[in-house]
C-alpha positions as MATLAB code, in Angstrom:
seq = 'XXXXXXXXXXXXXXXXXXXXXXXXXXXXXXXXXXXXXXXXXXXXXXXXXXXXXXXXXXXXXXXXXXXXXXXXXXXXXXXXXXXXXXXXXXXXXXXXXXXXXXXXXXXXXXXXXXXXXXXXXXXXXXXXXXXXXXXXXXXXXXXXXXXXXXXXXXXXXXXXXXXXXXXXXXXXXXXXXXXXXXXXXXXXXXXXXXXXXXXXXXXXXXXXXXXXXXXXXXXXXXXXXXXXXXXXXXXXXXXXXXXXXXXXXXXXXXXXXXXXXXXXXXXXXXXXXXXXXXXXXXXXXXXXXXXXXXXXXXXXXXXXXXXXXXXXXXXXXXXXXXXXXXXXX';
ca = [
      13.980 -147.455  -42.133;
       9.990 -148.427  -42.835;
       7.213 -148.994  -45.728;
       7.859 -147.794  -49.024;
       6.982 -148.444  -52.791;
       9.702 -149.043  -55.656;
      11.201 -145.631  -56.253;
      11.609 -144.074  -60.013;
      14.289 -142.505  -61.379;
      12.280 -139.048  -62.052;
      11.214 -136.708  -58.928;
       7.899 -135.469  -58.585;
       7.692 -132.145  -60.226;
       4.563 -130.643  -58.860;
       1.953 -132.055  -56.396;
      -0.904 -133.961  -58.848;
      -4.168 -134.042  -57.847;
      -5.181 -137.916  -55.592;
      -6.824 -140.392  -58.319;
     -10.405 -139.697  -59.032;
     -10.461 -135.977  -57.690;
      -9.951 -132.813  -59.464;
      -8.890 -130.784  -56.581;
      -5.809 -129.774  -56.018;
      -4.156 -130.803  -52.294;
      -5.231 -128.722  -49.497;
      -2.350 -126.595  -47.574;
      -4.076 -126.908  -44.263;
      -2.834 -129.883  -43.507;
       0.500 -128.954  -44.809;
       3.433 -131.540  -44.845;
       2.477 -133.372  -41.150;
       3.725 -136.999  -41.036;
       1.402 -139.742  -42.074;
      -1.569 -136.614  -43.050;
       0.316 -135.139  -46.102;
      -1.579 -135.593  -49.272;
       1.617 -134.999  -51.509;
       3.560 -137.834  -50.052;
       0.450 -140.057  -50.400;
       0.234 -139.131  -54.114;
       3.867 -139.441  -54.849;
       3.836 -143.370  -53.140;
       1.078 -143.681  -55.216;
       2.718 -142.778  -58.047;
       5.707 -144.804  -57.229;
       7.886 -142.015  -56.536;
      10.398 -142.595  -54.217;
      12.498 -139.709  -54.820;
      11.021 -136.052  -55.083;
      11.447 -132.228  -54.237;
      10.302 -130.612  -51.422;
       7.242 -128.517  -51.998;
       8.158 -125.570  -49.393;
       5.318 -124.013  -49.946;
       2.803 -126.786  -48.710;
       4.457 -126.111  -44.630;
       2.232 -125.169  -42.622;
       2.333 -122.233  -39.682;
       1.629 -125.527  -37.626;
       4.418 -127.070  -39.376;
       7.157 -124.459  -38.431;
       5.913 -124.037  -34.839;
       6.267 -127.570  -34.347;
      10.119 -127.576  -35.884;
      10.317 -124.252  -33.571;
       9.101 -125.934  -30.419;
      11.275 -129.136  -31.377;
      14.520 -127.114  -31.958;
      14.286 -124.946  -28.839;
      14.062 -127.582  -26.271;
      17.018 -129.689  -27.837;
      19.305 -126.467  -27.770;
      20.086 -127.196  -24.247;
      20.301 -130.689  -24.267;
      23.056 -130.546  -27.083;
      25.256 -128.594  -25.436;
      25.125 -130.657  -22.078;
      24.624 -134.342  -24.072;
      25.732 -133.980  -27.947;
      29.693 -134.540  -29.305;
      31.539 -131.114  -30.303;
      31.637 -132.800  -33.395;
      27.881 -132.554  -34.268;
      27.517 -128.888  -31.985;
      30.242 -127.896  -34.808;
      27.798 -128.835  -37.634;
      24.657 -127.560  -35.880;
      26.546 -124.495  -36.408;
      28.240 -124.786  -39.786;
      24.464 -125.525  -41.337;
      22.937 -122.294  -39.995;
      19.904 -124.161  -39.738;
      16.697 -121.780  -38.442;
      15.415 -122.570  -35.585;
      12.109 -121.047  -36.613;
      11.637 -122.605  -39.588;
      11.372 -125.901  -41.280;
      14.808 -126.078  -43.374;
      14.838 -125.783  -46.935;
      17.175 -128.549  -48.176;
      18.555 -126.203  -51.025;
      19.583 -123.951  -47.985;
      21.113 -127.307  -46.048;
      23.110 -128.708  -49.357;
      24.328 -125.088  -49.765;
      26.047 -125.492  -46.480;
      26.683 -128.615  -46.512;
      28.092 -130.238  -49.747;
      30.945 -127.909  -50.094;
      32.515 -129.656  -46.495;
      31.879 -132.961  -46.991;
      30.433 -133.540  -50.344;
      27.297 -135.048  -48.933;
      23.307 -133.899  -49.826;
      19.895 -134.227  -48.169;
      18.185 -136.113  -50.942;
      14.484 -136.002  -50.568;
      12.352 -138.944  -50.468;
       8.573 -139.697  -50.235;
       9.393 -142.680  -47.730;
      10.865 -145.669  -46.678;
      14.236 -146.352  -48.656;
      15.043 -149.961  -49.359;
      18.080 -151.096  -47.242;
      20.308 -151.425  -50.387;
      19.082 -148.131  -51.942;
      19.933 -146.644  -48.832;
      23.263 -147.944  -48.618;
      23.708 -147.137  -52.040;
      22.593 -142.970  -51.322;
      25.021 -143.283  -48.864;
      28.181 -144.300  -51.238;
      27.352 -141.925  -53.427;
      27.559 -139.206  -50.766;
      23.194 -138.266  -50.577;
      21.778 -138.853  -47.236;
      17.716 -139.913  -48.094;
      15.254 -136.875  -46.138;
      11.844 -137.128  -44.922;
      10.288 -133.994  -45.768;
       7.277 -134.204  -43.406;
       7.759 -132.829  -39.904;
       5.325 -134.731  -36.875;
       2.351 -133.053  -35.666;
       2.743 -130.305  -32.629;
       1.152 -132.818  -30.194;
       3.414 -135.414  -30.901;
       6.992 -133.932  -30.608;
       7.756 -136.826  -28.325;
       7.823 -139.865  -29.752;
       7.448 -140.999  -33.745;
       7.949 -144.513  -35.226;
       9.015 -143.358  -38.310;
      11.551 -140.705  -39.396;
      10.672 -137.155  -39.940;
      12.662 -133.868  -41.225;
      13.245 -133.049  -37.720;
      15.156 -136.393  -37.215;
      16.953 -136.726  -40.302;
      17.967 -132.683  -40.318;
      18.481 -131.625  -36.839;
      19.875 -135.297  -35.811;
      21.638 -136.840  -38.548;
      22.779 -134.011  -41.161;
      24.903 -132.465  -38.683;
      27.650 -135.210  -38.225;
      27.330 -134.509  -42.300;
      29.529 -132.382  -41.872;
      32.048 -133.861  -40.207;
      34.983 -135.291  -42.992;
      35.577 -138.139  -40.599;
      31.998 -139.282  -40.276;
      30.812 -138.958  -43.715;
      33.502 -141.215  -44.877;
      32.439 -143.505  -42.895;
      29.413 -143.216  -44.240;
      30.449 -143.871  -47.363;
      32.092 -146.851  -46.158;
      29.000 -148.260  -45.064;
      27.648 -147.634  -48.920;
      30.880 -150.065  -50.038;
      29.865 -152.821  -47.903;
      26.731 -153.005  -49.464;
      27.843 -153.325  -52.714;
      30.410 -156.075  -51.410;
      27.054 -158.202  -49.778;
      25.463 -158.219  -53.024;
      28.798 -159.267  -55.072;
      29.526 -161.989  -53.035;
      25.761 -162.964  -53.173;
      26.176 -163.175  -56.601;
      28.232 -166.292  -57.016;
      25.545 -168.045  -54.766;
      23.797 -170.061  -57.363;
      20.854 -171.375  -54.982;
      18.128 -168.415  -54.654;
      17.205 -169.933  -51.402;
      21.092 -169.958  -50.070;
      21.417 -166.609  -52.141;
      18.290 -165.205  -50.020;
      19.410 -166.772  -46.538;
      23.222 -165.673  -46.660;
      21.800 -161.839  -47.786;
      19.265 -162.051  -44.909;
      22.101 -162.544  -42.251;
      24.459 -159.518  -43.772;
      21.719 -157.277  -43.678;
      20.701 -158.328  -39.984;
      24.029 -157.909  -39.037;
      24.191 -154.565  -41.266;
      20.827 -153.010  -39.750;
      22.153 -153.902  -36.044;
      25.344 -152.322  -36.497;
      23.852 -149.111  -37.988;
      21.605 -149.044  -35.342;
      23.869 -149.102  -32.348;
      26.475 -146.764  -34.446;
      25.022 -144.194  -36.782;
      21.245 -144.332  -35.139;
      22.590 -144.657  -31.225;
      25.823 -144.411  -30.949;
      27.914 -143.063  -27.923;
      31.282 -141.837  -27.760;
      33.997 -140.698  -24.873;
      34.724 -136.851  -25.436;
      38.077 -135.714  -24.326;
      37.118 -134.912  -21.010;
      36.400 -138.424  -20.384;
      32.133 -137.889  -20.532;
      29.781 -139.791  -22.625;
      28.746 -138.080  -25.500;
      25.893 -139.016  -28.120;
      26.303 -139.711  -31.625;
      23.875 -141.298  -33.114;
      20.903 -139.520  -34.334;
      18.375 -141.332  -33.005;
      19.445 -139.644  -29.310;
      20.022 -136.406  -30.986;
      16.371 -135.654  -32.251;
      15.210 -137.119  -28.942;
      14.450 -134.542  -26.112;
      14.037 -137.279  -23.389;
      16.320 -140.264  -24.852;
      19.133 -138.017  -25.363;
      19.604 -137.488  -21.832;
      18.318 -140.789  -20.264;
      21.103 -142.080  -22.725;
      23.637 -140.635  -21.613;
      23.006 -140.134  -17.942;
      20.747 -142.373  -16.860;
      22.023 -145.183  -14.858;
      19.882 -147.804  -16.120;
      21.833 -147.638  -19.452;
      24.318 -150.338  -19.885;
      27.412 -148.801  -22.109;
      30.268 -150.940  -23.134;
      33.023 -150.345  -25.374;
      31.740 -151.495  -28.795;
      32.507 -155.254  -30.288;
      31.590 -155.629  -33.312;
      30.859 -159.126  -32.332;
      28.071 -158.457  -29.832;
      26.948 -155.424  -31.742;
      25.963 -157.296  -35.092;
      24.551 -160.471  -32.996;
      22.983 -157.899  -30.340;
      18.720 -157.531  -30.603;
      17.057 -154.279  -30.456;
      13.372 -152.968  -30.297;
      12.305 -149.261  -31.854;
       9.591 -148.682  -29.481;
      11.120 -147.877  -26.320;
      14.102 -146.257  -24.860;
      17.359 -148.511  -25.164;
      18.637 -149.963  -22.473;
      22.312 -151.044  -23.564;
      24.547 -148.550  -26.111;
      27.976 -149.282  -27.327;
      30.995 -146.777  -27.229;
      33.321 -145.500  -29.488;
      36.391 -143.889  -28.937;
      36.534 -141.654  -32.323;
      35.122 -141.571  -35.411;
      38.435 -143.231  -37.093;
      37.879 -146.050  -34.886;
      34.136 -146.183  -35.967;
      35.912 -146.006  -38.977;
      38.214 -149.086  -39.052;
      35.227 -150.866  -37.327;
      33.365 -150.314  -40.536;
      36.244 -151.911  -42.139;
      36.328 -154.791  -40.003;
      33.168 -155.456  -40.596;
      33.239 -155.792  -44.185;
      36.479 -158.093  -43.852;
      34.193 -160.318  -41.292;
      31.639 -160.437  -44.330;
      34.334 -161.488  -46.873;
      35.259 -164.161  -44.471;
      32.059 -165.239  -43.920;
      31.374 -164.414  -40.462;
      28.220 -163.044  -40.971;
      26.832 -165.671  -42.411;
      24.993 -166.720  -39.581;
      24.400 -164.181  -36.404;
      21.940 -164.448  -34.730;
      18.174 -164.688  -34.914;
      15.804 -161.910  -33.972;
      14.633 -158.377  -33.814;
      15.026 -156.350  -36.482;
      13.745 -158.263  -38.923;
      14.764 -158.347  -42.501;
      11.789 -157.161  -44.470;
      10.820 -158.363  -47.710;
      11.458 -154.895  -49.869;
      15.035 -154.677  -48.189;
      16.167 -158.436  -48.553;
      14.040 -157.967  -52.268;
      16.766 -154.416  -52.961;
      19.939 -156.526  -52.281;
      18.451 -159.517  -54.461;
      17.932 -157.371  -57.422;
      21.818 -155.391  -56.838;
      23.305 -159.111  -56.672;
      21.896 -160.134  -59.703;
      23.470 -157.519  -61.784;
      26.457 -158.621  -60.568;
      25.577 -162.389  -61.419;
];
């Protein structure tokens, strides 16, 4: 999750030209992360949701989703969960080419019901949440540059596609996904009947903490026991990661535990290097029922108050959850 404006309901139907120029975008630069003129213009236009203009890729574009794909192809079959092999698989995704998401829906909605909805940028927590209850998973469309396949801050097609649409696919994991979706709406219900704004604001804050962190160490870097008793990844953060996948889940400077919900939702993390302690699950129904708990802990008020630190709650996604709860006030 990172920087976005307030989305509109309409997409962007064609690429309009930047304000003050009459020139239409050039397709040299194609649709490279953080150097693509259509996603500027659409932010600028407040457009959070849009199409995907295939034709702006770039031959530098595809060759880096080429070089990207081919090196992970071996590291998924020694490191990734038959689960998400299954999907790579059932999405006949082209490992030339950056993947049209009318090609990826085609494959995927009829197993799962779930769609890669495209998006100019950063999603608001509770927007995000929401996409996910309502079974559309929120894509970056631009793909990083060739000389920076390693490491991104920010998502990109290649993370969202090749690392998180795959467990799409799975009927187990996208329910759980939806799940997640409910217990937003639940946060900003219960928010509601807070009359204070500043109470209103601090309860919300400490949901979403605990929210984020538990994504995180789940859906974004999770780790689960395959049959054979090996550590498998999950989480799409180590799935779109050539040198994290691996380090995850051989490395013996990782700490893995069996996950607590407890310790995962008062647990720190940083973004900007590899992570040094992942939780364990033992299936997806138990990631499941864990999603479950934790929505029970929120009713009860146990997450009214974990603890302090990294990630913190920005102002857009605390400001998402606001606005939700007071629809419900």
């Amino acid at each position: 999750m990172a920087d976005s404006p307030t989305p509109l309901s309409s997409p962007l139907a064609s690429p309009a030209p930047l304000p003050g120029s009459t020139q239409p975008p050039s397709t040299e630069t194609g649709l490279t992360t953080s150097q693509a003129p259509f996603i500027e213009q659409a932010r600028s236009h407040g457009q959070l949701y849009i199409h995907q203009p295939y034709e702006l890729y770039s031959e530098s574009n595809h060759e880096a989703w080429r070089r990207l794909f081919s090196r992970m192809v071996p590291r998924w079959q020694r490191y990734a969960n038959d689960h998400f092999l299954a999907g790579i698989d059932a999405l006949c995704l082209d490992p030339d080419r950056v993947p049209a998401l009318k090609n990826v829906n085609r494959f995927l909605a009829p197993l799962t019901g779930f769609q890669a909805k495209a998006v100019s940028g950063y999603v608001p927590a509770f927007l995000f949440f929401d996409c996910l209850r309502n079974r559309e998973f929120p894509t970056t469309i631009t793909i990083r540059s060739a000389d920076r396949l390693d490491y991104l801050p920010e998502p990109d097609i290649f993370h969202d596609i090749a690392g998180h649409v795959p467990m799409h696919t799975d009927k187990h994991f996208a329910e759980t996904l939806v799940r997640f979706g409910e217990c937003a709406h639940t946060a900003a219900e219960m928010a509601a009947g807070i009359r204070d704004e500043h109470a209103r604001a601090q309860r919300l804050t400490s949901i979403i903490h605990a929210m984020a962190r538990f994504f995180w160490f789940t859906v974004e870097f999770g780790l689960m026991r395959a049959r054979d008793g090996s550590i498998r990844a999950y989480g799409s953060g180590l799935l779109s990661s050539y040198a994290e996948l691996e380090y995850a889940c051989a490395s013996p400077d990782v700490q893995r535990f069996p996950i607590q919900l407890e310790w995962a939702i008062n647990q720190s993390f940083e973004i900007n290097h590899f992570q040094p302690l992942l939780f364990v699950i033992e299936s997806f129904d138990h990631l499941y029922g864990l999603v479950d708990e934790l929505e029970s802990w929120m009713r009860e008020g146990r997450l009214n108050n974990v603890a302090p630190g990294e990630p913190a709650v920005n102002e857009a996604d605390l400001e998402s959850f606001l606005e939700q709860s007071l629809r419900h006030g």
